[in-house]
PyMOL commands that place a pseudoatom at each C-alpha (Angstrom):
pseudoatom trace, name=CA, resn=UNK, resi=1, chain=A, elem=C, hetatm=0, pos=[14.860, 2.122, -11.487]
pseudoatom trace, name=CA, resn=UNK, resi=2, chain=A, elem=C, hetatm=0, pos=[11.119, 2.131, -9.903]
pseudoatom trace, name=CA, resn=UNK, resi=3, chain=A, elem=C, hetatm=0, pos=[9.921, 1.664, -6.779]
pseudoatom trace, name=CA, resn=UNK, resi=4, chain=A, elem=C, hetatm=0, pos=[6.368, 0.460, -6.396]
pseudoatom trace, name=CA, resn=UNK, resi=5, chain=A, elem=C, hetatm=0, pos=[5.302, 0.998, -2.645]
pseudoatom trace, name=CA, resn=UNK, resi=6, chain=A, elem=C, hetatm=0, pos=[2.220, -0.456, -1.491]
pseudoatom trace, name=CA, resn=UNK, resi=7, chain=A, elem=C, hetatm=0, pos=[0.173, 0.955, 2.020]
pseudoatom trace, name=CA, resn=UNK, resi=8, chain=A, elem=C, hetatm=0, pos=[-2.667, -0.784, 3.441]
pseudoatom trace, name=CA, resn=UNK, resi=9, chain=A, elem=C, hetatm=0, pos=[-4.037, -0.330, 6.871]
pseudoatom trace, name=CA, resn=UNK, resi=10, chain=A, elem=C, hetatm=0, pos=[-3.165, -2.845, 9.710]
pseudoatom trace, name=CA, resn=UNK, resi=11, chain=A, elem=C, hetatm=0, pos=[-5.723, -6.324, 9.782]
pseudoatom trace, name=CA, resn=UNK, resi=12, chain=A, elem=C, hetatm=0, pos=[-6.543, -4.599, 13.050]
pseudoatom trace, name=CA, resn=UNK, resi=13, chain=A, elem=C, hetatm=0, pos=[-7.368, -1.593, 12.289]
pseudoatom trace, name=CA, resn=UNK, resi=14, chain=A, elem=C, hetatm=0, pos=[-11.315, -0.568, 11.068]
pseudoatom trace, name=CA, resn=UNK, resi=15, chain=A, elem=C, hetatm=0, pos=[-11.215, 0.444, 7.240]
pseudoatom trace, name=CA, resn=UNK, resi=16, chain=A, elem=C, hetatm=0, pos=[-14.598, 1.690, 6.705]
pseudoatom trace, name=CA, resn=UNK, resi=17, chain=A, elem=C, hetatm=0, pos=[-13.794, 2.475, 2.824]
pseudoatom trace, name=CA, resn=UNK, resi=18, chain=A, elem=C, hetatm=0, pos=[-13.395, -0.927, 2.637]
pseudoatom trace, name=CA, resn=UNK, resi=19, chain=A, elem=C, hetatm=0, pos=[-16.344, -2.293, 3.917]
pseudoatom trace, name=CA, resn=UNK, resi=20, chain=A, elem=C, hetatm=0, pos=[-18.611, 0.500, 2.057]
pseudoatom trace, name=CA, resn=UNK, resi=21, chain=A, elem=C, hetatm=0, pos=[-17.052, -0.685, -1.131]
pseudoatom trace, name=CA, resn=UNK, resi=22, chain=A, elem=C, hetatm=0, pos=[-17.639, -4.080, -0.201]
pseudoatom trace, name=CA, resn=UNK, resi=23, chain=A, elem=C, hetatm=0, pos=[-21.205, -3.214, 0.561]
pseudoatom trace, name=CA, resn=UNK, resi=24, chain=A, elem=C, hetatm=0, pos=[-21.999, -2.026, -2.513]
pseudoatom trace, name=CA, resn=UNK, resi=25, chain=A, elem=C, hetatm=0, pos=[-20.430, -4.195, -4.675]
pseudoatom trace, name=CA, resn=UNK, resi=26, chain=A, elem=C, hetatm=0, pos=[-22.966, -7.061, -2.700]
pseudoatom trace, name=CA, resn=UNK, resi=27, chain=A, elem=C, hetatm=0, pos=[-25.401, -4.554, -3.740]
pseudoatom trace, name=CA, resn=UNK, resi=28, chain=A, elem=C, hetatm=0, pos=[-23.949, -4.481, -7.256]
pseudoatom trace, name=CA, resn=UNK, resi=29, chain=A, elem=C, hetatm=0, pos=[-24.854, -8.604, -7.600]
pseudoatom trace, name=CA, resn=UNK, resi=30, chain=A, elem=C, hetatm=0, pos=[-21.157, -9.470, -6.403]
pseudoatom trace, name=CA, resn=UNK, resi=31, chain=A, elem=C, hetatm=0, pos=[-21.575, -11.777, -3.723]
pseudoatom trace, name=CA, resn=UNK, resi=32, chain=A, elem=C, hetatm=0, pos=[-18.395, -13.310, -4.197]
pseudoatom trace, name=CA, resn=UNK, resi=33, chain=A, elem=C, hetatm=0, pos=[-16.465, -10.457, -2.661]
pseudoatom trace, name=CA, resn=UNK, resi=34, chain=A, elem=C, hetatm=0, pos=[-16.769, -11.170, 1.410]
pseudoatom trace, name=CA, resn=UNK, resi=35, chain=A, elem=C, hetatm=0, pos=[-13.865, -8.359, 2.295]
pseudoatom trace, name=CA, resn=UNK, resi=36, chain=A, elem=C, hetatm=0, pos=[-12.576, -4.951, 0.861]
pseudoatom trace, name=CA, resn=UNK, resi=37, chain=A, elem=C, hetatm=0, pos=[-9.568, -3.409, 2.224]
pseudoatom trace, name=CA, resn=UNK, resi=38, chain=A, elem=C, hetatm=0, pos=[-8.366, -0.662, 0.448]
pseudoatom trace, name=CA, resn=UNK, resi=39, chain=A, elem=C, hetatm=0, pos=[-5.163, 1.401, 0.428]
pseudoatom trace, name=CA, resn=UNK, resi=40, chain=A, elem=C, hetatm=0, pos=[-2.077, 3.470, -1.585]
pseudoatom trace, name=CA, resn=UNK, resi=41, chain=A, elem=C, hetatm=0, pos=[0.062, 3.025, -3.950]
pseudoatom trace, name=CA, resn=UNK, resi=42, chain=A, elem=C, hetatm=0, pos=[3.194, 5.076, -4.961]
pseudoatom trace, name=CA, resn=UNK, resi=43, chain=A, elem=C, hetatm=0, pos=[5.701, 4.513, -8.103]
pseudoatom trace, name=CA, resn=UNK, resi=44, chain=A, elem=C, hetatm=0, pos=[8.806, 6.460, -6.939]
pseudoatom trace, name=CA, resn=UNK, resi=45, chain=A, elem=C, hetatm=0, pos=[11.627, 6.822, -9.431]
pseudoatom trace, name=CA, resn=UNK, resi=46, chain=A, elem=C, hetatm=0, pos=[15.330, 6.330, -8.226]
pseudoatom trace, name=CA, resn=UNK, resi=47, chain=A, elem=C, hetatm=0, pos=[18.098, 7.334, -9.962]
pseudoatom trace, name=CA, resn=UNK, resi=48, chain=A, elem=C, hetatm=0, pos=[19.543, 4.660, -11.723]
pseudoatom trace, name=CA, resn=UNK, resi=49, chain=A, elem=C, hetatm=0, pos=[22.974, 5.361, -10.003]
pseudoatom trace, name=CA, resn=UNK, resi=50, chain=A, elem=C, hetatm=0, pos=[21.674, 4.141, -6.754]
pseudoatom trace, name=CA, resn=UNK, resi=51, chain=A, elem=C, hetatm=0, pos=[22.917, 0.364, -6.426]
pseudoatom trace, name=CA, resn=UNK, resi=52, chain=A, elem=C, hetatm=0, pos=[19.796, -2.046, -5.472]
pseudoatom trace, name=CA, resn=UNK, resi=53, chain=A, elem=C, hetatm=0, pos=[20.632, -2.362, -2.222]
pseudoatom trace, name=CA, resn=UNK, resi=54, chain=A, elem=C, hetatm=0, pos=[20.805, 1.986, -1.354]
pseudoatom trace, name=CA, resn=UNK, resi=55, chain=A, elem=C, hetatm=0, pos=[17.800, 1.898, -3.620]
pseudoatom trace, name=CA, resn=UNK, resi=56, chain=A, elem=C, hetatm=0, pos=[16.169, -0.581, -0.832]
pseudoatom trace, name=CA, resn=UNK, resi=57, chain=A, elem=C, hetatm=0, pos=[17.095, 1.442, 1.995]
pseudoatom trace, name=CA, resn=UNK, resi=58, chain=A, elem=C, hetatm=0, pos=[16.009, 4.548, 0.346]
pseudoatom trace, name=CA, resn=UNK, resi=59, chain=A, elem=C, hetatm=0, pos=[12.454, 3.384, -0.382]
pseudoatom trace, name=CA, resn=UNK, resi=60, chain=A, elem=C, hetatm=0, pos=[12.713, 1.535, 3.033]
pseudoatom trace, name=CA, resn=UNK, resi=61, chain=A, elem=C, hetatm=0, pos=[13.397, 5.081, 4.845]
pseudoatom trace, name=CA, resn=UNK, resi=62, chain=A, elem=C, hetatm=0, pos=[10.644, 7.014, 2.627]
pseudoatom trace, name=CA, resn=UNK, resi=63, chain=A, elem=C, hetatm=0, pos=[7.909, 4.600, 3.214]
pseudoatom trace, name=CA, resn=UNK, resi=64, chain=A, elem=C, hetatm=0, pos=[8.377, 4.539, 7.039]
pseudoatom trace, name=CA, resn=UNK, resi=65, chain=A, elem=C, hetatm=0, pos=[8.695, 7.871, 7.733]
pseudoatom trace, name=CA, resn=UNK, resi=66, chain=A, elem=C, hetatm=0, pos=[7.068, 9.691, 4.748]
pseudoatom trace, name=CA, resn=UNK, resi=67, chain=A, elem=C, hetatm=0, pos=[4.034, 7.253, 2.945]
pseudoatom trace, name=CA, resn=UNK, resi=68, chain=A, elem=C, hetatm=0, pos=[2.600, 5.841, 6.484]
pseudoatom trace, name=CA, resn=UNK, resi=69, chain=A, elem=C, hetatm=0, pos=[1.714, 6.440, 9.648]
pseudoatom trace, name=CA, resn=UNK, resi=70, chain=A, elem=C, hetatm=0, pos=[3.100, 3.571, 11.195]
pseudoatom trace, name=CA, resn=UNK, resi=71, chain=A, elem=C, hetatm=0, pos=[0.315, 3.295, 13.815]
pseudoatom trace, name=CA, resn=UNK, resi=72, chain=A, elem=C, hetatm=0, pos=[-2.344, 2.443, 11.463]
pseudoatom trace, name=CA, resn=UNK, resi=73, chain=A, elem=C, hetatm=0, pos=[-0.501, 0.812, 8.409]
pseudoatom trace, name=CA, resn=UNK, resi=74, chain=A, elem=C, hetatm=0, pos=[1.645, -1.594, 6.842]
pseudoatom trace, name=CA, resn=UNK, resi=75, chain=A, elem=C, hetatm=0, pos=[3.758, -0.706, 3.232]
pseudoatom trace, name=CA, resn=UNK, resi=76, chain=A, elem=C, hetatm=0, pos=[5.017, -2.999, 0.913]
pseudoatom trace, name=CA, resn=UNK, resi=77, chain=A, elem=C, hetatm=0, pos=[7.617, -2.814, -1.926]
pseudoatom trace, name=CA, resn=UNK, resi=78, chain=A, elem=C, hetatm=0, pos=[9.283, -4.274, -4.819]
pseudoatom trace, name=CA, resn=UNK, resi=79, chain=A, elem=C, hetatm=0, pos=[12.017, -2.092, -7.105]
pseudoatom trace, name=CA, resn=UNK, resi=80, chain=A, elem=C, hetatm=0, pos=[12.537, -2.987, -11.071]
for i in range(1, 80): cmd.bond("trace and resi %d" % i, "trace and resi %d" % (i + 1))
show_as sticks, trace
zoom trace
């Protein structure tokens, strides 16, 4: 079983990666793009013993208190 775990910063918080990407991508001739926001991404592997619902609460309690800070950013996840 996988985990992927998504981490972006909060809407309200500055990401000044994002906008220098987005910069230069206007730079680049893309002026479609009007917003970058960048972030992580993690692929954990669970044991395949773990039933989907520990495997939930297991990515659930290593995202908050491992992958973020929860003052700045927001995770997302989906197991398969």
């Amino acid at each position: 079983m996988r985990a992927h775990v998504y981490v972006t910063l909060k809407p309200t918080v500055l990401d000044a990666q994002g906008q220098t990407i987005a910069n230069a991508l206007r730079r680049m001739q893309h002026p479609g793009v009007e917003s970058v926001r960048q972030g992580k991404y993690f692929v954990l592997t669970l044991a395949d013993t773990l039933s989907t619902d520990d495997a939930k609460a297991e990515v659930e309690r290593i995202a908050s208190g491992v992958l973020t800070n929860p003052v700045i950013e927001d995770y997302t996840f989906r197991i398969e």
